[in-house]
C-alpha positions as CSV (number, residue, x, y, z in Angstrom):
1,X,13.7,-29.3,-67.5
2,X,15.7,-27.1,-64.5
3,X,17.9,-25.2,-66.9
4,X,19.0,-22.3,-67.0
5,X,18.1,-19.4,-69.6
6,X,21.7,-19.8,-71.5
7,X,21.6,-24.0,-70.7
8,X,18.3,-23.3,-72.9
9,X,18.9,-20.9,-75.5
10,X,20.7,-22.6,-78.9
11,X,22.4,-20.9,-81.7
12,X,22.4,-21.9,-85.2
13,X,25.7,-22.3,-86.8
14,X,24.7,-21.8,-89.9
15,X,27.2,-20.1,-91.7
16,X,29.7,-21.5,-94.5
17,X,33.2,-22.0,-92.8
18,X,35.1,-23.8,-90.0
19,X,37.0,-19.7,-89.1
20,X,33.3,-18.2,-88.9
21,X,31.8,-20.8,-87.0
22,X,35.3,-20.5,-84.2
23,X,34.9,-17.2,-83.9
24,X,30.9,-17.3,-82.9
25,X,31.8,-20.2,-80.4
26,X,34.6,-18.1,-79.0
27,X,32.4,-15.2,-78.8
28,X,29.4,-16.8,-77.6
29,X,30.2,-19.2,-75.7
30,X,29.6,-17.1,-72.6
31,X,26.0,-16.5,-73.3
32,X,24.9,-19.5,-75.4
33,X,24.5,-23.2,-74.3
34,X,23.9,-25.2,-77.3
35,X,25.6,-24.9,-80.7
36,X,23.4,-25.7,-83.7
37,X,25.7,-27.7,-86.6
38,X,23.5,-28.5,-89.5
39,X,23.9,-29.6,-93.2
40,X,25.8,-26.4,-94.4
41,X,28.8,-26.4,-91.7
42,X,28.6,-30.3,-91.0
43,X,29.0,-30.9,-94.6
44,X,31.8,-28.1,-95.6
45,X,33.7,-29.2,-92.4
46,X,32.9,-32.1,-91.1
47,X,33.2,-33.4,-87.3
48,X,35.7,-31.3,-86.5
49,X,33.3,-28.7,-86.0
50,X,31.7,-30.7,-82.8
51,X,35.2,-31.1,-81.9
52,X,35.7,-27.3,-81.7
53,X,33.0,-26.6,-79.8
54,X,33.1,-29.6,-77.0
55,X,36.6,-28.3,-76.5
56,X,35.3,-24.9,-75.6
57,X,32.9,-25.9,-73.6
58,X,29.7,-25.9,-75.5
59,X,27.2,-28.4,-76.0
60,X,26.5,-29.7,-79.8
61,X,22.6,-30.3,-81.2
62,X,23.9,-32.4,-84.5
63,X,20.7,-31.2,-86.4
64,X,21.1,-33.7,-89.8
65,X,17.7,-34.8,-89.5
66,X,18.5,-38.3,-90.2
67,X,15.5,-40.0,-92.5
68,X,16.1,-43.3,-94.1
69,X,15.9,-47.0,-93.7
70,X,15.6,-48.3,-89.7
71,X,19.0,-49.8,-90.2
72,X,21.0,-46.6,-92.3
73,X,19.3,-44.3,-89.5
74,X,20.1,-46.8,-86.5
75,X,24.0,-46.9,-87.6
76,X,24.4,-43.0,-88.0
77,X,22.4,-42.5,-84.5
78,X,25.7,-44.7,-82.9
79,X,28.0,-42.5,-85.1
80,X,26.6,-38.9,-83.7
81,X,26.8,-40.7,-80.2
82,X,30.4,-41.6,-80.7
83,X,31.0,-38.0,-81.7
84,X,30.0,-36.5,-78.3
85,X,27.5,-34.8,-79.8
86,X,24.7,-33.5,-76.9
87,X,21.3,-33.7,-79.3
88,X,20.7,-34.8,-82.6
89,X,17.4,-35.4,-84.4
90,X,15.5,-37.7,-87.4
91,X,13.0,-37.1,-89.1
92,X,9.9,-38.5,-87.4
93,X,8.1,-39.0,-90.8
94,X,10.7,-42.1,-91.6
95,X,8.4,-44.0,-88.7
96,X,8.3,-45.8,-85.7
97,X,10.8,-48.6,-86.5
98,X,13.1,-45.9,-88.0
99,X,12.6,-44.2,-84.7
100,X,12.8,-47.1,-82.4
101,X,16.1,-48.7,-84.0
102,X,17.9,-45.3,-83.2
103,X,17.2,-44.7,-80.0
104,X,18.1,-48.4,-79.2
105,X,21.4,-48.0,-81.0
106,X,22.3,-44.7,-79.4
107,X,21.5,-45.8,-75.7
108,X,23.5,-49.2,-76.5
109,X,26.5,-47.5,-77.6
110,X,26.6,-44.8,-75.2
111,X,26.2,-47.5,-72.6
112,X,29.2,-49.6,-74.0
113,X,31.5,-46.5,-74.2
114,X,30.1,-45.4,-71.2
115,X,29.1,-41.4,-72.6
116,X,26.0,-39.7,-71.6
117,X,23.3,-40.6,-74.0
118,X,22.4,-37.7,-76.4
119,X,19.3,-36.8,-76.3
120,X,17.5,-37.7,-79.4
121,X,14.6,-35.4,-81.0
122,X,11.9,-36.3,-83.7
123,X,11.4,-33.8,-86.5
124,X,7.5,-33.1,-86.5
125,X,7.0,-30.3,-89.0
126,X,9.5,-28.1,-90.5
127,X,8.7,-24.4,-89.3
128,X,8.4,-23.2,-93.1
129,X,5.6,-25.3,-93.7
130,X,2.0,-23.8,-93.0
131,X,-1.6,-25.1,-93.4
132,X,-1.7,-24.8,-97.2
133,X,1.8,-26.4,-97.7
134,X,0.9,-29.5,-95.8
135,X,-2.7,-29.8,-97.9
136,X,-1.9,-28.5,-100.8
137,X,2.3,-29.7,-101.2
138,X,2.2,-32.6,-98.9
139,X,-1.3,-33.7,-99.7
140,X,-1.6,-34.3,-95.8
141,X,-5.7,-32.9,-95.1
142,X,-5.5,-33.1,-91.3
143,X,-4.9,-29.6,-89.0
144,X,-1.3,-28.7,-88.8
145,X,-1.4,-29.4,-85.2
146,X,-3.0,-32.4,-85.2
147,X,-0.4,-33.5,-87.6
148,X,2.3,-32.5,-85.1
149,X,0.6,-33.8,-82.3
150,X,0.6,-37.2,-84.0
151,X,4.0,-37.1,-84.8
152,X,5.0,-36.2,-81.5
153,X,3.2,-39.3,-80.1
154,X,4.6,-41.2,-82.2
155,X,8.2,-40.1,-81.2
156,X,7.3,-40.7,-77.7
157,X,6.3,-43.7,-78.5
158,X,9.2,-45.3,-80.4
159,X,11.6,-44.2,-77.4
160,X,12.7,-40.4,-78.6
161,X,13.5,-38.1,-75.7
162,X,11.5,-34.9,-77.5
163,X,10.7,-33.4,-80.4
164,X,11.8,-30.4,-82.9
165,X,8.2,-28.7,-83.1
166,X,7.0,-24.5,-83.8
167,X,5.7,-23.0,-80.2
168,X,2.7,-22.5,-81.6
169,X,2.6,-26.5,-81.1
170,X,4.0,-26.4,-77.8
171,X,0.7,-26.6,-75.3
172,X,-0.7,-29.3,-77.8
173,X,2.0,-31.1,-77.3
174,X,2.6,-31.1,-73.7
175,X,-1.0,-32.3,-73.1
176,X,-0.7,-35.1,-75.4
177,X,3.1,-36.0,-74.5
178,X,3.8,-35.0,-70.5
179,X,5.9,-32.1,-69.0
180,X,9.3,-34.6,-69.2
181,X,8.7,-34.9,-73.7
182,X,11.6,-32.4,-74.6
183,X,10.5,-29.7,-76.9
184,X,13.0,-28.2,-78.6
185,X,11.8,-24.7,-80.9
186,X,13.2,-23.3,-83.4
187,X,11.4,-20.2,-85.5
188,X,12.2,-17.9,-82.3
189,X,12.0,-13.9,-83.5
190,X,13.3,-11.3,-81.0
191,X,10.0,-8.8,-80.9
192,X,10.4,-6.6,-83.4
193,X,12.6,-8.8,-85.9
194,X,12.0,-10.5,-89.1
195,X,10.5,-13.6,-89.7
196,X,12.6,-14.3,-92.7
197,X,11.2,-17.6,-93.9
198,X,9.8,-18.9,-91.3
199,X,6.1,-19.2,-91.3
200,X,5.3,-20.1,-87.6
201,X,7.7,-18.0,-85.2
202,X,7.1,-16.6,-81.6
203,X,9.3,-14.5,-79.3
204,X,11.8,-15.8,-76.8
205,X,9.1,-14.7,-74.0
206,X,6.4,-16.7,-75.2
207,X,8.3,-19.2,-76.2
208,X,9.5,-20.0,-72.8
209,X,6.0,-18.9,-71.0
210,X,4.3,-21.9,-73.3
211,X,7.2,-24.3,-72.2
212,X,9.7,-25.2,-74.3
213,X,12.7,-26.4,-73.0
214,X,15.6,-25.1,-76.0
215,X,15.0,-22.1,-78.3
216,X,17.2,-22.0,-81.6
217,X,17.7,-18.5,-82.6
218,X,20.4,-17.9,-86.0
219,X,20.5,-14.9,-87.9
220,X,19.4,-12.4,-85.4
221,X,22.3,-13.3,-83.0
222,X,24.9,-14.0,-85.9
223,X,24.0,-11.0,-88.5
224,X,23.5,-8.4,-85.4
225,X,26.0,-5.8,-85.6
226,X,26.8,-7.0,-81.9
227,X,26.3,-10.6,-81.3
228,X,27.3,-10.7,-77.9
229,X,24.7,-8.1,-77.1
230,X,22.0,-9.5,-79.1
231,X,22.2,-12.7,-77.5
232,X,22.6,-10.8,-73.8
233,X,19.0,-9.2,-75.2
234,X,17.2,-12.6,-75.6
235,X,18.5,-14.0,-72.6
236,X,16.8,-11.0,-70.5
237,X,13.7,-11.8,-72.7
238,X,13.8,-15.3,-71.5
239,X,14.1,-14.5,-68.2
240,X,11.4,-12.4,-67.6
241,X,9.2,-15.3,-67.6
């Protein structure tokens, strides 16, 4: 995808209030393309959130990781459509029809109201799970990114513009999937931060070198003592690629 390094990078809104999440927009907004709203601030605040930030000009990634019957996920896809929302994502392990049924449902609706479809991204493997989770929680006994890679063709498949997948899956992917599959990354670390609890992480640099088209990056652009200058920070380390 042409974008540019702020079209690409995406903050996480994941903080407890409608005030908190304002300010960061307001602040941000500058610097950031793509605002995260997940379960915490979607479910305190509701839609008024994506509201708030298509009014300031930002983009919104809806990221409820819809998983549950073809029909339940198909209706809630035309729901985040209707709500202008720029991305959202399901969980790819609901399965192809689950898939399927939402990305027919979003692209009718969005062609009725006549919107811009959102894009929609499967969730391959969450970034806190490594190799001994998925054997030894999950009971899956294939490689991690074989797993992914599966998942993502499967996504493909069913109609999905992209996937939610670690970097580390990123070249896997693209080989398996094309150079137009949208790869979308969260675990992204600033070199020299904490990985928190993320188990499979990479920099903003090599992120972006492997070819992923969004980065989501939280807590170290919302808990730096300077936001704006953290986020100025990973946007030079994007563009050094």
């Amino acid at each position: 995808m042409d974008l540019t390094a702020r079209e690409r990078l995406v903050l996480a809104l994941d903080v407890e209030d409608f005030k908190k999440a304002e300010e960061l927009v307001g602040e941000l907004s500058d610097y950031v393309g793509v605002f995260k709203i997940g379960n915490q601030l979607f479910t305190a605040e509701g839609a008024k959130v994506v509201d708030m930030v298509n009014k300031k000009g930002g983009k919104v990634f809806l990221d409820l990781k819809f998983h549950d019957i073809p029909n339940t996920v198909a209706r809630a896809a035309e729901a985040a459509a209707k709500l202008g929302v720029s991305i959202f994502n399901v969980h790819t392990s609901g399965g192809y029809e689950m898939m399927k049924e939402a990305a027919e449902a979003t692209a009718k609706i969005s062609q009725e109201l006549g919107i811009r479809k959102p894009l929609i991204l499967g969730v391959t493997l969450l970034t806190s799970i490594n190799q001994e989770i998925l054997e030894q929680e999950i009971g899956i006994k294939k490689r991690l990114e074989e797993q992914v890679v599966h998942l993502a063709n499967l996504a493909k498949s069913a109609g999905l513009d992209g996937v939610v997948a670690s970097s580390w899956e990123i070249k896997e992917i693209r080989k398996a999937c094309g150079e137009d599959f949208v790869i979308l990354t969260p675990g992204i670390r600033p070199a020299g931060k904490s990985f928190d609890d993320q188990k499979r992480v990479m920099t903003p640099q090599e992120a972006i070198k492997l070819g992923a088209d969004f980065l989501v990056i939280g807590r170290p652009i919302r808990n730096a003592a300077n936001p704006v200058e953290a986020a100025k920070q990973i946007l030079r380390e994007m563009e050094e690629n």
